[in-house]
C-alpha positions as a Markdown table, in Angstrom:
| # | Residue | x | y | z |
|---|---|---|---|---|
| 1 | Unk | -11.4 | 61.3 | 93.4 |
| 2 | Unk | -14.0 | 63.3 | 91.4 |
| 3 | Unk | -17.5 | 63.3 | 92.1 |
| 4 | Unk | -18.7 | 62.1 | 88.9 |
| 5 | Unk | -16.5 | 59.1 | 90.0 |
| 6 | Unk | -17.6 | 58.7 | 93.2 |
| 7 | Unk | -21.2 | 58.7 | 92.0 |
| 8 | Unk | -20.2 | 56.4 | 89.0 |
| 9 | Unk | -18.1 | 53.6 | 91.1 |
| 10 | Unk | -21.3 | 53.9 | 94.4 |
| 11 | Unk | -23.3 | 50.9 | 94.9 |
| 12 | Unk | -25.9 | 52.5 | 96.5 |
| 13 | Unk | -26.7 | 56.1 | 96.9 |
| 14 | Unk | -24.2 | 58.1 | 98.5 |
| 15 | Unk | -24.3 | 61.4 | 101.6 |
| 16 | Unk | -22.5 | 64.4 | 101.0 |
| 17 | Unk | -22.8 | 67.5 | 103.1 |
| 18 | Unk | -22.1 | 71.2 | 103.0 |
| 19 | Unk | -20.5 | 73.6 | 105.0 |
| 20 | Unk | -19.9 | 77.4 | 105.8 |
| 21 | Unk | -17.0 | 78.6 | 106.6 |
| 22 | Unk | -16.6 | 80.4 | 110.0 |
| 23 | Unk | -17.2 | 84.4 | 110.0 |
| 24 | Unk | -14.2 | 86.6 | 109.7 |
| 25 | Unk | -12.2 | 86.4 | 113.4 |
| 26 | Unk | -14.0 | 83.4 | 114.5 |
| 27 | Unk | -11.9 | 80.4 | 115.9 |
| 28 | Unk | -11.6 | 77.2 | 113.0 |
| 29 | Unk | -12.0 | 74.9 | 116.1 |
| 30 | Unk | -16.0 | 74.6 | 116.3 |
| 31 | Unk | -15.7 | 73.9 | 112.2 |
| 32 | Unk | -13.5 | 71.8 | 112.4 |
| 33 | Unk | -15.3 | 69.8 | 115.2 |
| 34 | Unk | -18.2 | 69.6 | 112.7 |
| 35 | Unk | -15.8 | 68.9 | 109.9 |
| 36 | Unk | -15.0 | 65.3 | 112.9 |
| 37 | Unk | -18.5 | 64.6 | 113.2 |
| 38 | Unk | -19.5 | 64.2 | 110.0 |
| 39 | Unk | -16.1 | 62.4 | 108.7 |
| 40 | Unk | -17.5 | 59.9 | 110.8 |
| 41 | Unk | -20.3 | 59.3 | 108.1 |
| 42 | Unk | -17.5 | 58.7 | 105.2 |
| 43 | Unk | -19.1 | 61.0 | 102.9 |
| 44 | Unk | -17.1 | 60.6 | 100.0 |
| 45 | Unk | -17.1 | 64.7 | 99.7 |
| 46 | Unk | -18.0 | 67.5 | 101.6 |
| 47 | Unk | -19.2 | 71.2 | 100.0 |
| 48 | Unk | -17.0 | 74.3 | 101.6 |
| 49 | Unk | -19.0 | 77.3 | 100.2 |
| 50 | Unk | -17.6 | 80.6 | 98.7 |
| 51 | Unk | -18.4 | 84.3 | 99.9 |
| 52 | Unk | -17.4 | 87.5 | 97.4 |
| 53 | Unk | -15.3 | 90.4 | 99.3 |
| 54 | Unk | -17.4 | 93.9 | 99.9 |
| 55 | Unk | -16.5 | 97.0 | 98.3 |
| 56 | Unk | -14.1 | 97.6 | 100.8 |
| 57 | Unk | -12.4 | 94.4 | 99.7 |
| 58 | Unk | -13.0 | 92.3 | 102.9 |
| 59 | Unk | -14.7 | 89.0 | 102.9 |
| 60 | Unk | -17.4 | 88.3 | 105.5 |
| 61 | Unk | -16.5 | 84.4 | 105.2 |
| 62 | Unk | -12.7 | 83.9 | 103.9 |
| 63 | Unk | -11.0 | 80.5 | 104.3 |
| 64 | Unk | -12.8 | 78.0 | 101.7 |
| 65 | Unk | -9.1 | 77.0 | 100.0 |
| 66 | Unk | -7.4 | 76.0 | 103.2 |
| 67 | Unk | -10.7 | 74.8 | 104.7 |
| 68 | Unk | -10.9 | 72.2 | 101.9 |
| 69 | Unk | -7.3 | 71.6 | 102.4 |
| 70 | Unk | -7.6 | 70.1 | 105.7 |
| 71 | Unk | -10.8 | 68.3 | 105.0 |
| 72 | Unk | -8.7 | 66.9 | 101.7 |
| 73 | Unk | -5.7 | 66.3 | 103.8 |
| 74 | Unk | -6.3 | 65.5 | 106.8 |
| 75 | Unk | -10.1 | 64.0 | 106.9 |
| 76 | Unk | -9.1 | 62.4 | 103.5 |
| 77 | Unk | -12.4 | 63.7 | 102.3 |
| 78 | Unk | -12.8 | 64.6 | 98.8 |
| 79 | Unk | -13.8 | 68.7 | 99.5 |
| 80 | Unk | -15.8 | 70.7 | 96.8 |
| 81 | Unk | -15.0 | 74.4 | 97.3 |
| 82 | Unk | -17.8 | 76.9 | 95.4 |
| 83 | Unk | -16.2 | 79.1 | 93.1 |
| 84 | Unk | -18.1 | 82.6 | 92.9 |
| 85 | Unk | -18.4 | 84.9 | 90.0 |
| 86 | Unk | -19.5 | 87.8 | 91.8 |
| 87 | Unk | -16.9 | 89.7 | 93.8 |
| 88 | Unk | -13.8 | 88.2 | 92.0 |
| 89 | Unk | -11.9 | 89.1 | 88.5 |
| 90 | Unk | -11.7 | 86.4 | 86.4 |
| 91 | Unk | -7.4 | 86.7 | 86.9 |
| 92 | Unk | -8.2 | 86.2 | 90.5 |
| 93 | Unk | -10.7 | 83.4 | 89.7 |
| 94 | Unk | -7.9 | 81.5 | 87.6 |
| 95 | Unk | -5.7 | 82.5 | 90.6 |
| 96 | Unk | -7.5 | 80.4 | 93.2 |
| 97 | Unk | -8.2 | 77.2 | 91.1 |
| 98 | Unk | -4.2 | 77.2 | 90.3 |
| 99 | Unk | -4.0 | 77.4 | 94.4 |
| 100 | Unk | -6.9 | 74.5 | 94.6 |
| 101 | Unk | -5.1 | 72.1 | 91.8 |
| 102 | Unk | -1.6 | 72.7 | 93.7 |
| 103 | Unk | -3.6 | 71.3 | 96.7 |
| 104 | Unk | -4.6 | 68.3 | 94.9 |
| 105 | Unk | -8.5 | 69.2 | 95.2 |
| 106 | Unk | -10.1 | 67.6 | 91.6 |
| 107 | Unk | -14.0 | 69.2 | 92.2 |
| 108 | Unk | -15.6 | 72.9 | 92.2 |
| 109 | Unk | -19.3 | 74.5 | 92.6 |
| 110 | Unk | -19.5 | 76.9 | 89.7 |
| 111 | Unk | -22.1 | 79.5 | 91.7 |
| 112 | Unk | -22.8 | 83.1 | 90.3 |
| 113 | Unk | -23.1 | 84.1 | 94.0 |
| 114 | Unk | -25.1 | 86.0 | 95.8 |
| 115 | Unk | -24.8 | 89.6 | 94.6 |
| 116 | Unk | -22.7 | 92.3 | 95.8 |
| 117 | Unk | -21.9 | 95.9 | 94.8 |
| 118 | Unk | -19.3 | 95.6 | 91.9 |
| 119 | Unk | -15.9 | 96.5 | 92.2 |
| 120 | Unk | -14.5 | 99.6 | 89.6 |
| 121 | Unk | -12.3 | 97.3 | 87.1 |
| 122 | Unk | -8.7 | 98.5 | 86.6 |
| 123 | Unk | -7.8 | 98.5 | 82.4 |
| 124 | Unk | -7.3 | 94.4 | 81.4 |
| 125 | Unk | -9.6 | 93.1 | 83.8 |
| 126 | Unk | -12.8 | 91.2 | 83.5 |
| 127 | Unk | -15.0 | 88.8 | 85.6 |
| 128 | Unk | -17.5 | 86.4 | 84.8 |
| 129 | Unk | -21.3 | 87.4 | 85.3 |
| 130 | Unk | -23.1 | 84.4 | 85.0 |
| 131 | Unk | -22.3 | 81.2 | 86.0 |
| 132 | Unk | -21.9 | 79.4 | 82.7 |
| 133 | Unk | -19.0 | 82.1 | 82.0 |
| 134 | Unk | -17.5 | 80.4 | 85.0 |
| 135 | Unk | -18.2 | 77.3 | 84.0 |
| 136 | Unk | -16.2 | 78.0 | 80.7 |
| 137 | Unk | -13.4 | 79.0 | 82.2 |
| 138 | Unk | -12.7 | 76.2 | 84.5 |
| 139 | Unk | -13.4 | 73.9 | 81.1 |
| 140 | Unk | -10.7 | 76.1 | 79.6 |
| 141 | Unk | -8.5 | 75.7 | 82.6 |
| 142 | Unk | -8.9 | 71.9 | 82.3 |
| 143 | Unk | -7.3 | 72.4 | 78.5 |
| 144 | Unk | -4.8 | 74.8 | 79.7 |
| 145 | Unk | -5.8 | 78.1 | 78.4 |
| 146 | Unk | -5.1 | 80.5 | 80.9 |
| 147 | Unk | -7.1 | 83.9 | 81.2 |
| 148 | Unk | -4.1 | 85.7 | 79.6 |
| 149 | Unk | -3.2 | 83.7 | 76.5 |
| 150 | Unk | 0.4 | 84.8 | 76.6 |
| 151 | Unk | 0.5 | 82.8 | 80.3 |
| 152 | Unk | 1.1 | 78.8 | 80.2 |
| 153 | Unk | -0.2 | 76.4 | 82.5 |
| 154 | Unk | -0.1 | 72.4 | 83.1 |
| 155 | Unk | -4.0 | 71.8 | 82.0 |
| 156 | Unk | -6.1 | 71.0 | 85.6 |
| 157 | Unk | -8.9 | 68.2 | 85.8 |
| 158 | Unk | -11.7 | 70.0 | 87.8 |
| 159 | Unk | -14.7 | 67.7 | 87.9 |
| 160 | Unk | -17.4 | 70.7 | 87.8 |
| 161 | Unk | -20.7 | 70.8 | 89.6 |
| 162 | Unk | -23.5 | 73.4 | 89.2 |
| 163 | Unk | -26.6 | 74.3 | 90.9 |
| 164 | Unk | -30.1 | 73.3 | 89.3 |
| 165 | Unk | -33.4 | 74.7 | 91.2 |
| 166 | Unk | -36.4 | 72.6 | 90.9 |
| 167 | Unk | -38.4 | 75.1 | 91.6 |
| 168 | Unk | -37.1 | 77.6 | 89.7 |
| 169 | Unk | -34.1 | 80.2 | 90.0 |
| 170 | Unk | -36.1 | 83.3 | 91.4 |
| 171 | Unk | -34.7 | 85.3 | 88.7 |
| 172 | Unk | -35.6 | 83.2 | 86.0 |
| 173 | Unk | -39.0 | 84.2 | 84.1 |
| 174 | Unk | -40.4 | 80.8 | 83.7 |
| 175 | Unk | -39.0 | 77.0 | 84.4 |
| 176 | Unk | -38.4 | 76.8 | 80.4 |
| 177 | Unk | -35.8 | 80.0 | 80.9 |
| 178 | Unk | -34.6 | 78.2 | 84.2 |
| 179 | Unk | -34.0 | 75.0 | 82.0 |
| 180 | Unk | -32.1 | 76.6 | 79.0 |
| 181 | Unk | -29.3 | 78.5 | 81.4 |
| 182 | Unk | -29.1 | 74.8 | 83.3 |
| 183 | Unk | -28.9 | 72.9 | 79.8 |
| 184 | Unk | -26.1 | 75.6 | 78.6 |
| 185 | Unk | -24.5 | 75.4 | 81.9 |
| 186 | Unk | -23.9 | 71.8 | 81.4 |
| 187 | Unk | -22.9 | 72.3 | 77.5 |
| 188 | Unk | -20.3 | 74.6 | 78.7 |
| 189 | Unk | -18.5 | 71.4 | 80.6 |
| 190 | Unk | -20.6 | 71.1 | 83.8 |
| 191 | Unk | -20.1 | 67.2 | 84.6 |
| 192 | Unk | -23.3 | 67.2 | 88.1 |
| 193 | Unk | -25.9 | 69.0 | 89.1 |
| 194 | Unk | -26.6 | 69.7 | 92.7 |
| 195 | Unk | -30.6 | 71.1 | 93.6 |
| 196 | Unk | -31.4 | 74.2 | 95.7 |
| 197 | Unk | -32.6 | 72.9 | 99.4 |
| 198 | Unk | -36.9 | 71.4 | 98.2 |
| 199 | Unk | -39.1 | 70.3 | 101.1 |
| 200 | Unk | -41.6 | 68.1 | 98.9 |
| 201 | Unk | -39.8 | 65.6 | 96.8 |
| 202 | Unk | -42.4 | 66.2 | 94.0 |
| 203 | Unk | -40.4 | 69.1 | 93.0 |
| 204 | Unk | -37.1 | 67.0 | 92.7 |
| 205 | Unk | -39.0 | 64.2 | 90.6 |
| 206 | Unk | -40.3 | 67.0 | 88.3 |
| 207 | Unk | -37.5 | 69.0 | 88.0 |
| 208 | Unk | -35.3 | 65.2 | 87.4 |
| 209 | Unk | -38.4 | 64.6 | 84.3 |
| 210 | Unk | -38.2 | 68.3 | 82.8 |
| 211 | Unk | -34.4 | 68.1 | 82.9 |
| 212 | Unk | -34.0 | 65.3 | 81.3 |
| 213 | Unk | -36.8 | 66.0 | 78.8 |
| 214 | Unk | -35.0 | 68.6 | 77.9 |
| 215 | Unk | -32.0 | 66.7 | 77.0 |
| 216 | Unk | -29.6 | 67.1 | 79.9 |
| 217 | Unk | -28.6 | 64.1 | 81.4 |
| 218 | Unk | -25.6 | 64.4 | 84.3 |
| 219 | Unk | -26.8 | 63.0 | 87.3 |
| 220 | Unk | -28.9 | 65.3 | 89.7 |
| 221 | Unk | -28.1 | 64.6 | 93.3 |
| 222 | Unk | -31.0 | 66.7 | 95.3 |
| 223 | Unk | -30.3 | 69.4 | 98.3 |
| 224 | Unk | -31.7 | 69.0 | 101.8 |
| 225 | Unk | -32.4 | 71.1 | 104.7 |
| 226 | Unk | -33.2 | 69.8 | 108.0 |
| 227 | Unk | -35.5 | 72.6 | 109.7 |
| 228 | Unk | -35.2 | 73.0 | 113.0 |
| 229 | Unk | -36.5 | 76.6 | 113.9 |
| 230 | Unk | -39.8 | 77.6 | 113.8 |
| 231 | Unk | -38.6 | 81.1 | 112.7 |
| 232 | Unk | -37.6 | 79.2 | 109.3 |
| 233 | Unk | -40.7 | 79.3 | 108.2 |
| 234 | Unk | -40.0 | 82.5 | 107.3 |
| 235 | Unk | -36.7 | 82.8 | 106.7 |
| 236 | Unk | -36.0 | 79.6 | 104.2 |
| 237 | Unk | -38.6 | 81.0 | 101.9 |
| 238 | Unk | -37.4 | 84.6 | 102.0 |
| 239 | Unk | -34.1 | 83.6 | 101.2 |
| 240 | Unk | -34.1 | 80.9 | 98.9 |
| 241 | Unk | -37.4 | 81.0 | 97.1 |
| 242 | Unk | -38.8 | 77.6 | 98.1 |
| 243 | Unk | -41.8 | 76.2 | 99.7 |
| 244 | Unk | -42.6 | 74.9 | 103.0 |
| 245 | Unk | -45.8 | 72.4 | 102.4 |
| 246 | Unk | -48.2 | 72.6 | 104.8 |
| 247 | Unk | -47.7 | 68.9 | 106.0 |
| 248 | Unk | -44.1 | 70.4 | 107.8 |
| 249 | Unk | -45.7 | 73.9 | 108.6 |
| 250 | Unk | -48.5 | 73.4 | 110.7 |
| 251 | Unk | -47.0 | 70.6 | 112.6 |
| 252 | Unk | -44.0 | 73.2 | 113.3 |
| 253 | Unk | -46.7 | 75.8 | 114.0 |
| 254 | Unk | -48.5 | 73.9 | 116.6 |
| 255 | Unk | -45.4 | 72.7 | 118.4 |
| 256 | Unk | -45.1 | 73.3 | 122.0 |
| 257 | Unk | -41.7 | 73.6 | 122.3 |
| 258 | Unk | -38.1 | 74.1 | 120.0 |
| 259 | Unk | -37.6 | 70.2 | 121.3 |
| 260 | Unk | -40.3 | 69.0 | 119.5 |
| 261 | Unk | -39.8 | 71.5 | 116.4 |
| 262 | Unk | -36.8 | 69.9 | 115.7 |
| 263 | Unk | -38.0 | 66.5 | 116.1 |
| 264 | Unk | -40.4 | 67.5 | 113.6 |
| 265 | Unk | -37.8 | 68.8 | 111.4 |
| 266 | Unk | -35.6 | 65.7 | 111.7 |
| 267 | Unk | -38.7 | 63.2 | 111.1 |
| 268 | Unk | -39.1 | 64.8 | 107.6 |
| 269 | Unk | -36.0 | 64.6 | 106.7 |
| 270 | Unk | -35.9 | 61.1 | 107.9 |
| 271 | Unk | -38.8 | 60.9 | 105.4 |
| 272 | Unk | -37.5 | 62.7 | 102.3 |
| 273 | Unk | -34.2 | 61.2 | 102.2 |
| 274 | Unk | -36.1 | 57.9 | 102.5 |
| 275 | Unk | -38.2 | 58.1 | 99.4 |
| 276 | Unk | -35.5 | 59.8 | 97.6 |
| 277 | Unk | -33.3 | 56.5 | 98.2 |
| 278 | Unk | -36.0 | 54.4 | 97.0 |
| 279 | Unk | -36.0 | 56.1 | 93.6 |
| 280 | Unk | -32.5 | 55.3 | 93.1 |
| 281 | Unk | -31.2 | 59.0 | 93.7 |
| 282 | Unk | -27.2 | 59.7 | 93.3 |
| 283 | Unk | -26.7 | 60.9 | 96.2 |
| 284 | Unk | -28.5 | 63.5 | 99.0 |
| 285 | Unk | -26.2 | 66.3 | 100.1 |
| 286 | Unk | -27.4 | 67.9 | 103.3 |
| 287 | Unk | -27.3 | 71.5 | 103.5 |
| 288 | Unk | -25.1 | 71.3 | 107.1 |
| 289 | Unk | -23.7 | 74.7 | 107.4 |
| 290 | Unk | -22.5 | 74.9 | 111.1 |
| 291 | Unk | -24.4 | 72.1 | 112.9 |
| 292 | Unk | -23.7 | 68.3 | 112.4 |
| 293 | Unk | -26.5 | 67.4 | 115.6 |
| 294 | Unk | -29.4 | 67.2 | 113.3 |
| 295 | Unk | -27.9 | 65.0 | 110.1 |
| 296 | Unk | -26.2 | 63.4 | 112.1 |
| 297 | Unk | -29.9 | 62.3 | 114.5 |
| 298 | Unk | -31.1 | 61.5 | 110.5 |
| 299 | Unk | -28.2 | 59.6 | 109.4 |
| 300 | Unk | -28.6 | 57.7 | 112.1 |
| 301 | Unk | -32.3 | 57.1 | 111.9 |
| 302 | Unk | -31.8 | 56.3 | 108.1 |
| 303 | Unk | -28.9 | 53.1 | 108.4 |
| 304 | Unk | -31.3 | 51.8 | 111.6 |
């Protein structure tokens, strides 16, 4: 199923999760474990996210397509991969959502990606800079109309999610800007929104009001992230441009131990996904990555 159908035909708000894919020569195994724990949830899909290849052409993180295979296949979970603009020609873009459509996969993440030093383009070539270009061409993918127009293809039927950041894209110069690319993201055919990780919900009520104030209307199914280091702190807001409030910081600060740090961590979540629920939320996707311990503590705190 697509998402937008799973979130139409739920009864009550739904858990999704996301994943990382193992680095380059590490066993699948301990993923796939994860990939077990959480199938025990049912999520009705999990997130498999996307790295771009260096200059010399190798990818820290390969594996998304036949990562989302096996969840697809053998978990019988409906997987998301994230399609990336940077790092990829748009040939090799239309390349891998052929692959993901043979696979039987209906949903992609249109991400611009993190950013990596561009690759010299050979005559013919192109890639996509933003990610409403991406968005485009999975739209036109979904009608047929290949990258080349000379080439033919059976039209695919990607349900297409994008990201939305309720505190605003750090690149963006003001939420207004931020708005605009979201609203002509979901112009170009994006059918959900999925937030960055927030640690105040008043951010994801805001960001739901603005949004929809400003005429887009898909459903907006907020990020979490269960902290459970006191060295995020530092390292959440460095890297993704999002506060901490001090009602989770100096609890985490004063902690005695990494035991209780984590309970900390796992009581807020317990908390945010909570209040999120009562307003009637789509879904929450937890930001997993490699560690199903933690959700899975809050999952089963939340259905108590």
């Amino acid at each position: 199923m697509k998402v937008i159908e799973h979130l139409q035909q739920a009864r009550e708000p739904l858990i999704s999760f996301e994943i990382v894919p193992p680095q380059r020569g590490s066993d699948f195994a301990r993923l796939e474990q994860t990939v077990a724990e959480l199938a025990v949830f049912h999520p009705p899909f999990i997130d498999v996210t996307s790295h771009a290849a260096r200059i010399d052409g190798r990818r820290k993180r390969p594996g998304t397509g036949g990562i989302c295979t096996v969840i697809q296949h053998k978990y019988h979970i409906d997987a998301v991969p994230h399609v990336v603009c940077h790092g990829f020609t748009r040939k090799e873009t239309e390349d891998f959502l052929i692959d993901l459509n043979g696979s039987g996969i209906q949903n992609v993440l249109a991400l611009r990606g993190d950013a990596v030093e561009p690759h010299q383009l050979s005559p013919g070539q192109s890639r996509n800079e933003y990610a409403v270009d991406l968005v485009q061409q999975v739209a036109a993918l979904n009608q047929g109309i290949c990258v080349d127009i000379l080439d033919v293809t059976v039209p695919t039927q990607f349900c297409i999610g994008v990201a939305g950041y309720p505190e605003k894209h750090h690149e963006a110069r003001n939420m207004h800007a931020d708005l605009h690319y979201l609203r002509e993201k979901v112009r170009a055919g994006a059918d959900y929104i999925v937030t960055q990780m927030f640690f105040d919900n008043r951010h994801y009520f805001d960001f739901v009001k603005k949004c929809r104030n400003y005429g887009i209307d898909v459903p907006i199914i907020p990020g979490l992230k269960i902290l459970t280091a006191s060295e995020q702190l530092a390292s959440i807001p460095n890297t993704f441009y999002v506060e901490i409030p001090p009602a989770l910081s100096q609890p985490v600060y004063d902690a005695k131990d990494k035991k209780e740090v984590r309970e900390i961590g796992i009581q807020w979540a317990v908390k945010q996904a909570e209040e999120l629920f009562n307003h009637q939320v789509p879904a929450v996707h937890f930001y997993v990555m490699g560690n199903s311990g933690p959700v899975s503590e809050v999952i089963g705190r939340l259905r108590r």
